[in-house]
C-alpha positions as CSV (number, residue, x, y, z in Angstrom):
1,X,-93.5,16.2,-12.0
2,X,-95.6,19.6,-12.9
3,X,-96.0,20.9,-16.6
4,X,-94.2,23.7,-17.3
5,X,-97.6,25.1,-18.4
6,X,-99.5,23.9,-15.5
7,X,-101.8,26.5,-13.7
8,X,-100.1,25.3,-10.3
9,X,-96.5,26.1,-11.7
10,X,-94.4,29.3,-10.6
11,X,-94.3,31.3,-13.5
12,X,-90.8,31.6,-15.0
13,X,-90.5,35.0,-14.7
14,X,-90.2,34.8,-11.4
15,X,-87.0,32.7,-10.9
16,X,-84.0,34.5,-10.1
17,X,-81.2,34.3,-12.4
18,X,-77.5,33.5,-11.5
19,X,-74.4,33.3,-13.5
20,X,-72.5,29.8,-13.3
21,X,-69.9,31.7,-11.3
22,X,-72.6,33.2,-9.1
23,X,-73.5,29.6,-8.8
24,X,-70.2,28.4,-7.9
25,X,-68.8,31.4,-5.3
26,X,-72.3,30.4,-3.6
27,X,-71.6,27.3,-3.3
28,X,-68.5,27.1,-2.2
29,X,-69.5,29.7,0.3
30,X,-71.5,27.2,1.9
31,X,-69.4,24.5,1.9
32,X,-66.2,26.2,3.3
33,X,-68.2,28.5,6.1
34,X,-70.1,25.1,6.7
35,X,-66.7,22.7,7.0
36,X,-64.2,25.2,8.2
37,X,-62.4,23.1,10.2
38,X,-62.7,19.2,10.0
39,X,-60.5,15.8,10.6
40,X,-61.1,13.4,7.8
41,X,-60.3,9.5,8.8
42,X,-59.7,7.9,6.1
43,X,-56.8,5.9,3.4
44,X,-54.8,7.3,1.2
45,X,-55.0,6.8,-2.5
46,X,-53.2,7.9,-5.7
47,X,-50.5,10.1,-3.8
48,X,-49.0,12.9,-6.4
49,X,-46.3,15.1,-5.6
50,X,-46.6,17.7,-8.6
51,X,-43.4,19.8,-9.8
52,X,-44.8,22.8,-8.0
53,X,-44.5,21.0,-5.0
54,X,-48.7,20.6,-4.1
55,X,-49.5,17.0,-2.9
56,X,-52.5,15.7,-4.6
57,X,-53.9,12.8,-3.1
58,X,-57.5,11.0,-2.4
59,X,-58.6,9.7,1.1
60,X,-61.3,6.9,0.9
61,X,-63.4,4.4,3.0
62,X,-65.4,1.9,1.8
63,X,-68.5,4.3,1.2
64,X,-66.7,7.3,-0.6
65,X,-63.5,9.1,-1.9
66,X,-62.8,12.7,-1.0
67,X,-60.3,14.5,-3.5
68,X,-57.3,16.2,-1.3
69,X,-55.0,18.7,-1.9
70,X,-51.8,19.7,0.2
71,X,-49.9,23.1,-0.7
72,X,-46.6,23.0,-0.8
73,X,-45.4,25.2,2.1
74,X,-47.7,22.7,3.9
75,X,-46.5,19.3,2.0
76,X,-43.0,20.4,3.6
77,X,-44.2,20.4,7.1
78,X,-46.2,17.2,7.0
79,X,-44.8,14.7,9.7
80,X,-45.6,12.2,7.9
81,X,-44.8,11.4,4.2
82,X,-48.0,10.6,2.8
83,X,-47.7,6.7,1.4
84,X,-50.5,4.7,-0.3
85,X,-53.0,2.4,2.0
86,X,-51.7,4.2,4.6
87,X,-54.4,4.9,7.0
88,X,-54.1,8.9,8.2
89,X,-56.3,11.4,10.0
90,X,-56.0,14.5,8.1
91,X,-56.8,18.0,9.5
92,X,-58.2,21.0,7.2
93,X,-61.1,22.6,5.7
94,X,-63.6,21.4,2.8
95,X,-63.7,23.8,-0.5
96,X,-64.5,23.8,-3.8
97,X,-62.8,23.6,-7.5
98,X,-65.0,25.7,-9.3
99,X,-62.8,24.8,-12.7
100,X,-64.3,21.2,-12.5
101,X,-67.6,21.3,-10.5
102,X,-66.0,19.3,-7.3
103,X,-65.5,19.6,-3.9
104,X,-61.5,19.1,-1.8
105,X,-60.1,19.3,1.4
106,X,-57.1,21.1,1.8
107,X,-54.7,19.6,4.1
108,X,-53.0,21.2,7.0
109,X,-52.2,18.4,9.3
110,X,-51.4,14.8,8.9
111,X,-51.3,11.9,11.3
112,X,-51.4,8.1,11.4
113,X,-54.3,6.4,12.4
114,X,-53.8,4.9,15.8
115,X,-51.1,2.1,16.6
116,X,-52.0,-0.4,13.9
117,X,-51.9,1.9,11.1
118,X,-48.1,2.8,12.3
119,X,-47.3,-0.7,12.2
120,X,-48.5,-1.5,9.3
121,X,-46.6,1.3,7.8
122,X,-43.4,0.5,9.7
123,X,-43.9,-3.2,8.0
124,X,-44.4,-1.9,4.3
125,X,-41.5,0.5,4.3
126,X,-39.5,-1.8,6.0
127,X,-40.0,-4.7,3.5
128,X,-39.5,-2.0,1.0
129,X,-35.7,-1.1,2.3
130,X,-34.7,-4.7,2.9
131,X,-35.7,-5.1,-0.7
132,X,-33.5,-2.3,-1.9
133,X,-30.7,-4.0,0.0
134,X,-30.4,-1.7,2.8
135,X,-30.3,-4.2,5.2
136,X,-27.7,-6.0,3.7
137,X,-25.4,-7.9,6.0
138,X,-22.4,-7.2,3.3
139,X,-22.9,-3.3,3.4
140,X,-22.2,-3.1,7.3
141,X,-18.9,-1.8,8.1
142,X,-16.5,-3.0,11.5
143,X,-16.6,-1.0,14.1
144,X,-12.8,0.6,15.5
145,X,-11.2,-0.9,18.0
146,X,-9.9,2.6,19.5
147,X,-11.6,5.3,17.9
148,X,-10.0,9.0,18.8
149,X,-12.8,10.7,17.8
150,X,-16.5,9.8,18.4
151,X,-19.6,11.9,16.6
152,X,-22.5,11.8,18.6
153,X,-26.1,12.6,17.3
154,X,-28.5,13.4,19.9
155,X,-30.7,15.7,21.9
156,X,-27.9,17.9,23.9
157,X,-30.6,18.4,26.6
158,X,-31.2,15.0,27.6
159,X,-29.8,12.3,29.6
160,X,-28.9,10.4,27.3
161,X,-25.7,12.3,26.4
162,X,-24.7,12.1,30.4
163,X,-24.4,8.2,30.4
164,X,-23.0,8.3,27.2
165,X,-19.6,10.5,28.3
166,X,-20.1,9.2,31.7
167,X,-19.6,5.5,30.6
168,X,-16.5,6.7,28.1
169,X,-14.9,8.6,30.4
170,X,-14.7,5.8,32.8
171,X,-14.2,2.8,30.1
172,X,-11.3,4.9,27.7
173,X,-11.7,8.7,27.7
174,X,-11.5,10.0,24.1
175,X,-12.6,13.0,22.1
176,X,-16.7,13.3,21.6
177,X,-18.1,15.8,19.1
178,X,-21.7,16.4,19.9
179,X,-24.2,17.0,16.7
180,X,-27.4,18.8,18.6
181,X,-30.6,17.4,17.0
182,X,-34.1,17.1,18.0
183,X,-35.4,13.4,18.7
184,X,-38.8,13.5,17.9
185,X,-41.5,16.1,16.6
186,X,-41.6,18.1,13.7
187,X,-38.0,18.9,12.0
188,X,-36.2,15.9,13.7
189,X,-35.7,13.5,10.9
190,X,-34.1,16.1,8.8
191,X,-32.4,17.2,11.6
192,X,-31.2,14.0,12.3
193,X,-30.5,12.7,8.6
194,X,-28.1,16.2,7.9
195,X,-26.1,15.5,11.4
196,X,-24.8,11.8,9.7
197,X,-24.9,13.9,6.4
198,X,-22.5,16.5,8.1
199,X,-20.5,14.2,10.2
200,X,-19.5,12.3,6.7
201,X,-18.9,15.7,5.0
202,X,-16.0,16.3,7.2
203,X,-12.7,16.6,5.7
204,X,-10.1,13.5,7.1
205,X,-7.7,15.9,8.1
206,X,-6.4,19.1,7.9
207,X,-10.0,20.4,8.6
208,X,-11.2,22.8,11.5
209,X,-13.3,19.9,13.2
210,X,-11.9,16.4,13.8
211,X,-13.7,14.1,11.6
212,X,-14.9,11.1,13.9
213,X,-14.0,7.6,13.7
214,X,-17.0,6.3,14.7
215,X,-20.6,7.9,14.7
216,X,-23.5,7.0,18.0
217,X,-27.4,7.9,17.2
218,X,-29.0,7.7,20.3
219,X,-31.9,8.5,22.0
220,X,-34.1,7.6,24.9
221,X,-37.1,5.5,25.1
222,X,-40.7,6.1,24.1
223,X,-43.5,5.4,22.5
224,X,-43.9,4.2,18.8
225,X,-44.8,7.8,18.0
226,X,-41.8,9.3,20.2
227,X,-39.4,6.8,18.3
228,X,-41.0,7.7,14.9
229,X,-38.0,10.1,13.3
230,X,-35.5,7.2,13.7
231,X,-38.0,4.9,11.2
232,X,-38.1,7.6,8.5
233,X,-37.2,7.0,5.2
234,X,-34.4,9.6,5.1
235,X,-33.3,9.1,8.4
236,X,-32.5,5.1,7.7
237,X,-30.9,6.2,4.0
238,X,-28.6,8.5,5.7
239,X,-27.5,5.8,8.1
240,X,-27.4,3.5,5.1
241,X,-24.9,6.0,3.1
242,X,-22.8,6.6,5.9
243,X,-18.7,6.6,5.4
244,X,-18.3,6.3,8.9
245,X,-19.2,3.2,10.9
246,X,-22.4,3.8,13.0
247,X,-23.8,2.4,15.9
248,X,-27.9,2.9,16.5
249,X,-28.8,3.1,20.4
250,X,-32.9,4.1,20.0
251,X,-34.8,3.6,22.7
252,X,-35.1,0.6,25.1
253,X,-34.0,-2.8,24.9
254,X,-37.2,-3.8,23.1
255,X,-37.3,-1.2,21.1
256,X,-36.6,-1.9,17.7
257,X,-36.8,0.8,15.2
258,X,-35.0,0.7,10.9
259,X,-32.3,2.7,11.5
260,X,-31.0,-0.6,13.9
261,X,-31.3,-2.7,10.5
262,X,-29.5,0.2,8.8
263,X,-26.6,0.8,11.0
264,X,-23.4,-1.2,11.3
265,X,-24.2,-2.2,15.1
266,X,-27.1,-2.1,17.2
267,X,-27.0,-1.1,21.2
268,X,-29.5,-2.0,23.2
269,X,-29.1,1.5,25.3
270,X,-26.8,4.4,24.7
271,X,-24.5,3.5,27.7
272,X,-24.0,0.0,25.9
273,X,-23.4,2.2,22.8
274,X,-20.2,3.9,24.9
275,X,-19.3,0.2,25.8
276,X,-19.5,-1.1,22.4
277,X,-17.7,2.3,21.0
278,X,-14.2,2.1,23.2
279,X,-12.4,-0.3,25.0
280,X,-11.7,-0.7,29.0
281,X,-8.2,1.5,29.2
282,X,-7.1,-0.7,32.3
283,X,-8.0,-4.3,30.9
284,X,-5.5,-3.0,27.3
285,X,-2.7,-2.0,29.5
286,X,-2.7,-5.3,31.5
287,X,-3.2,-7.3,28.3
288,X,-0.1,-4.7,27.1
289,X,2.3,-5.8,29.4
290,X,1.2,-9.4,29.5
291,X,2.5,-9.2,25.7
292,X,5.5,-7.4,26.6
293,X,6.5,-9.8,29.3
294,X,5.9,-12.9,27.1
295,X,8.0,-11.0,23.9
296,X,10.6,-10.5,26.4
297,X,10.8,-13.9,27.3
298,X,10.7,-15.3,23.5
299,X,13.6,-13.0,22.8
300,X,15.8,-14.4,26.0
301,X,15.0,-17.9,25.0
302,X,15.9,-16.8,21.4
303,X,19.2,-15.6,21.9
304,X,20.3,-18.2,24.5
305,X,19.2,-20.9,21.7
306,X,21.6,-18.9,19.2
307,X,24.3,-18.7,21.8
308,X,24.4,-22.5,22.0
309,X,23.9,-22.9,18.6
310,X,27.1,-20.8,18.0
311,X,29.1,-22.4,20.1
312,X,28.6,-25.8,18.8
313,X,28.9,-24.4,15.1
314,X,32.3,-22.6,16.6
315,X,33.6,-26.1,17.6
316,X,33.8,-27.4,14.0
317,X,35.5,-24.1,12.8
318,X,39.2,-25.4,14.1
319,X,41.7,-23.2,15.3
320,X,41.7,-19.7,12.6
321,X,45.3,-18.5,12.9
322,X,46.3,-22.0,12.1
323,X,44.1,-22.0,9.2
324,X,45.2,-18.2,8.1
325,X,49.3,-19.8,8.4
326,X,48.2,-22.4,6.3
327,X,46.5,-20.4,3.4
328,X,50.0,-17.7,3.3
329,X,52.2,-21.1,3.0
330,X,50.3,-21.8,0.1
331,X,50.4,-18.7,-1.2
332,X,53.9,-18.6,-1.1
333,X,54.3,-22.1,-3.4
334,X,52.2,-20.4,-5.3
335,X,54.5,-17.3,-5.9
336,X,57.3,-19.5,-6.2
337,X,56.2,-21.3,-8.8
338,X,54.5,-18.2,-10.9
339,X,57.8,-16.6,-10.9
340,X,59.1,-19.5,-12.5
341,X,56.5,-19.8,-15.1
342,X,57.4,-16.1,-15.7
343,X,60.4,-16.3,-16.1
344,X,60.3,-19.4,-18.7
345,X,57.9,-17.7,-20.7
346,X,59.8,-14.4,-21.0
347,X,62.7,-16.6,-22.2
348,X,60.7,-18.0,-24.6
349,X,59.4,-14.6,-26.2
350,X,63.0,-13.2,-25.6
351,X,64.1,-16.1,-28.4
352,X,61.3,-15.3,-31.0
353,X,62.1,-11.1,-30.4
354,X,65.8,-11.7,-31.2
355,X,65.0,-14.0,-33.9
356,X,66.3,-12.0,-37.3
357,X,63.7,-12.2,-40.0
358,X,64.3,-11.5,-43.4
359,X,63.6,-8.0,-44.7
360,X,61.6,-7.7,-47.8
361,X,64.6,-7.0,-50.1
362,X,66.3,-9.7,-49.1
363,X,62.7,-11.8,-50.5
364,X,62.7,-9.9,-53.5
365,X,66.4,-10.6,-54.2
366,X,66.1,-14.2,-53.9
367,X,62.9,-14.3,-55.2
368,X,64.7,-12.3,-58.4
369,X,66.8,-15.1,-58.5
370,X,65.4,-17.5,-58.8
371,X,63.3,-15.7,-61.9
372,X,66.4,-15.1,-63.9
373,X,67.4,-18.7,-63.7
374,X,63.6,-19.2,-65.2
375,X,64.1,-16.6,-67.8
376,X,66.9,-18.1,-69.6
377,X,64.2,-21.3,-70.3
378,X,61.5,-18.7,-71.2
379,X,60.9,-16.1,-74.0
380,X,62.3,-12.8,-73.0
381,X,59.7,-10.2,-73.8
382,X,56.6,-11.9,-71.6
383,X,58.8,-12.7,-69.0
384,X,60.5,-9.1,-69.0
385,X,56.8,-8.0,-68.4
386,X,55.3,-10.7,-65.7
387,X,58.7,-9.5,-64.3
388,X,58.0,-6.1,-64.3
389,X,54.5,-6.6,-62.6
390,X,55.9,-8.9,-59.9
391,X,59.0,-6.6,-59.2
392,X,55.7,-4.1,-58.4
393,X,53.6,-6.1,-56.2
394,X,57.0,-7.1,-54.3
395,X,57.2,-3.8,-53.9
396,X,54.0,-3.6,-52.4
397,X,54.3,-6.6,-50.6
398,X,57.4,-5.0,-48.9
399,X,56.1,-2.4,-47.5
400,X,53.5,-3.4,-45.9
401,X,55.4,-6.3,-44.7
402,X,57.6,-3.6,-43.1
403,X,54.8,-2.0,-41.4
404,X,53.5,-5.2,-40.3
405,X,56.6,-6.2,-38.5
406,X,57.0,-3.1,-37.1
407,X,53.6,-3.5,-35.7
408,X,54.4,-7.0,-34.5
409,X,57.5,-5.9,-33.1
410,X,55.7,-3.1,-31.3
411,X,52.9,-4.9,-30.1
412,X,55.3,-8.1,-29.0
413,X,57.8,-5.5,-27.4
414,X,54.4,-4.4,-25.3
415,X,53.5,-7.5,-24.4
416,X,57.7,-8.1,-23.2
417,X,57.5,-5.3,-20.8
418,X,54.0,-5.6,-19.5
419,X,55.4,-9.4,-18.6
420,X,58.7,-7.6,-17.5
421,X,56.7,-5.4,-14.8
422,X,54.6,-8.5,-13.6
423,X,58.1,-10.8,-13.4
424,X,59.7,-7.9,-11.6
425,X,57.0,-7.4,-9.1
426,X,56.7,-10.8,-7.9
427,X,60.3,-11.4,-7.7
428,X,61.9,-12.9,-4.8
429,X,64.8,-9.5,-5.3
430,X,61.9,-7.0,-4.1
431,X,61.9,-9.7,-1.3
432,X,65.7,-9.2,-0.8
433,X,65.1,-5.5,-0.9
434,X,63.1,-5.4,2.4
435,X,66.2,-6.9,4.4
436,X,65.2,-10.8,3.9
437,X,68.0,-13.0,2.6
438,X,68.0,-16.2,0.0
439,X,70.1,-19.3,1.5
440,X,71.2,-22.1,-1.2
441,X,73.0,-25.2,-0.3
442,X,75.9,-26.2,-2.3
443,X,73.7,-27.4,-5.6
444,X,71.7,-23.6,-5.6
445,X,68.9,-25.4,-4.2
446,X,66.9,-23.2,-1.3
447,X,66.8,-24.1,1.9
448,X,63.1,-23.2,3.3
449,X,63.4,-25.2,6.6
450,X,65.7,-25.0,9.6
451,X,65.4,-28.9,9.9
452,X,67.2,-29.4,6.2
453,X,70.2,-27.1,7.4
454,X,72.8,-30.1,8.7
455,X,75.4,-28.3,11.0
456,X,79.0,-27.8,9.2
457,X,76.9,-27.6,5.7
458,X,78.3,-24.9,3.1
459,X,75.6,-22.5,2.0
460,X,75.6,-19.4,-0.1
461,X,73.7,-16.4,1.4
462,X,72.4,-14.2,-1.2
463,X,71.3,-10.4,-0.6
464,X,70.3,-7.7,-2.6
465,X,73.8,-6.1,-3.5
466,X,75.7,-9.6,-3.5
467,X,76.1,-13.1,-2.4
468,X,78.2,-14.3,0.5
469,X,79.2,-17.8,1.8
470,X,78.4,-19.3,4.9
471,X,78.5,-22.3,7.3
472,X,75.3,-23.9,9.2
473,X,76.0,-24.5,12.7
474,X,79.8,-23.2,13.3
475,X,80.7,-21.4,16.2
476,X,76.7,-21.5,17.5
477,X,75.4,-22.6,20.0
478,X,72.7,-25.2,18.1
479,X,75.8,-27.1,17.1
480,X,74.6,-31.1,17.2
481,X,78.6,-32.3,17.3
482,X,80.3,-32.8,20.9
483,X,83.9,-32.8,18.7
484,X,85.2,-29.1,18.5
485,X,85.4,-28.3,15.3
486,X,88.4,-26.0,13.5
487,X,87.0,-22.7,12.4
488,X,86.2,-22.4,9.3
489,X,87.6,-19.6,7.0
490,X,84.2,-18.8,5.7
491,X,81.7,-16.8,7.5
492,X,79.0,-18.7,9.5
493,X,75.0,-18.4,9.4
494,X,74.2,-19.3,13.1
């Protein structure tokens, strides 16, 4: 090192003199005309997403760390998310941050690092779901057994939507909705994530579009990369959040990709999808009438079991019009022998009516009586008054023993012709009035059976004007005697 005073040293005159901000517009003149356009392999570090929407984020080996920044109209177009260890090639130019004395890249493009770097990422994010729950065999939802409506989400371009309406219409034709999205490249996972979004925002009726029953994601096969929208993050959260049950067909058979783990059922292909989706129309109607025959055959056997049934049940029953003659006999007895408990009891009431009871002044008189004959024993004055006091409350007393019998009176003479109306309305008479007439052997006893009526035997006949007397058996032809017998001079029954 040279002393400032040294004859050999540039004098410091000499030196040209630049501002710090001279300084720092040179330099990072040479660094951006000098990096204009590089692609930085590296891992991502400290990823920031700042509320103006820049991305902020280091990329590192294990030699250095280069400070990165991603605007926000960028950040937006990124396809991928930017995670951390994730291994990327970035695309951009190197500048400078005069404020801080550093240098940056600013990001333009973004892309994994080969295979194993996808992989790896696929692994971490996928552990990362499962342990949010996402995966969850308890959150997956049946699929319909006859959908009417079926959402489809897929390129409309491709083949893949062919085999899909191909294999419905031949398995059970029903109603497809088509959501266009693209399937890979820039835009497709938000493409993707708002067609399950919008298929699930669908009113359940009364809406302009049918909202389906069932929801198909589907696309062809590829490569990891081609496959890549249908293992973003938002894609597999929309599947996750889906109302309507979803069925993931990405790909190949050994494919594999998260929105299988997310979705309710995993196809191998899109025309296993359409298999999975609907029923085979022809196999349902012969499984149809298979049921209907076999109904129809439980019913027969069911009624021809209660048929025979019934009949042995009706067996036990006897013969009803006998039954029915037997219950009116009874009935009859039974009329009999209310009328006469009527008619006793209206007698008895009759007697306790016409019974005279004393009136009040007849009580007091006697009552008086009998309080003179005690007054000639007794001083006159306090009898005179316990006299005068009674002679008031027999007053009393009379009156409302007046009113009381005529309430009795009243109430009992109710009572008389309420029993009056029921004696006269079960009476044999109202019988008599229809035409029927009332036959009494010599005794008054009735005679209810031809085989108690002995041929020659004196009856009386009674009607409803009037009783006449009659003879069993003269002059007819049921006569039992083979000796002619005299007429007789009453008239005859039979």
């Amino acid at each position: 090192m040279q002393d400032a005073a040294s004859p050999t040293a540039p004098a410091p005159g000499n030196l040209p003199e630049f501002t710090v901000g001279e300084v720092s517009l040179a330099v990072k003149r040479t660094v951006e005309s000098a990096f204009e356009r590089v692609r930085v392999r590296g891992e991502i570090s400290r990823p920031t997403r700042a509320g103006s929407g820049h991305l902020y984020l280091s990329l590192k080996d294990d030699q250095a760390v280069l400070e990165a920044v991603c605007w926000r109209g960028q950040a937006q177009r990124l396809s991928i998310q930017p995670e951390e260890g994730t291994e990327v090639i970035a695309t951009g130019k190197l500048t400078t941050y005069p404020g801080r004395s550093k240098y940056q890249m600013v990001i333009e493009q973004m892309e994994l690092a080969g295979e194993g770097a996808l992989l790896k990422l696929l692994e971490d994010r996928r552990k990362r779901l499962t342990a949010e729950g996402l995966f969850e065999v308890e959150r997956k939802r049946p699929i319909p057994f006859l959908p009417s409506v079926i959402g489809v989400v897929t390129s409309p371009t491709g083949a893949v939507i062919r085999d899909i309406l191909h294999r419905l219409a031949d398995r059970f034709p029903v109603h497809v909705i088509v959501w266009p999205v693209l399937v890979q490249g820039e835009g497709a996972k938000e493409q993707i994530a708002n067609a399950i979004a919008g298929f699930n925002a669908l009113p359940a009726t009364g809406g302009k579009v049918a909202r389906p029953d069932l929801l198909i994601v589907a696309r062809g096969g590829g490569s990891l990369e081609d496959l890549w929208a249908f293992n973003e993050e938002i894609v597999v959260r929309a599947a996750a959040a889906s109302d309507i049950p979803l069925i993931s067909a990405v790909g190949h058979e050994t494919d594999t990709t998260l929105i299988d783990f997310a979705s309710d059922r995993r196809a191998p292909t899109p025309t296993a999808a359409a298999e999975m989706a609907v029923p085979v129309r022809a196999d349902l109607v012969a499984r149809i009438a298979e049921n209907a025959a076999r109904i129809a055959h439980a019913v027969a056997r069911r009624l021809t079991d209660g048929t025979t049934r019934l009949t042995g049940l009706a067996r036990g029953l006897g013969d009803p019009a006998a039954r029915i003659e037997q219950a009116q006999q009874r009935l009859d007895y039974a009329g009999q022998t209310a009328g006469a408990s009527l008619t006793r009891t209206l007698e008895r009431l009759a007697d306790r009516v016409e019974r005279r009871l004393p009136t009040p002044f007849e009580i007091l008189a006697r009552t008086e009586g009998r309080l003179n004959a005690a007054l000639r024993g007794l001083r006159i004055a306090p009898v005179e008054q316990r006299l005068d006091q009674t002679s008031r409350e027999f007053i009393r007393l009379a009156k409302a023993s007046d009113s009381a019998v005529d309430r009795f009176l009243k109430v009992e003479s109710d009572r008389l012709k309420a029993l009056e109306r029921v004696l006269e309305a079960n009476s044999f008479v109202r019988v008599l009035d229809r035409g029927f007439a009332l036959v009494r052997d010599a005794d008054g006893t009735p005679v209810t059976s031809a085989d108690d009526a002995r041929d020659g035997q004196a009856v009386t006949l009674r009607f409803r004007d009037g009783e006449r007397a009659a003879v069993v058996g003269a002059g007819g032809t049921r006569s039992r005697s083979k000796t002619p017998v005299a007429p007789p001079t009453q008239e005859t029954l039979f």
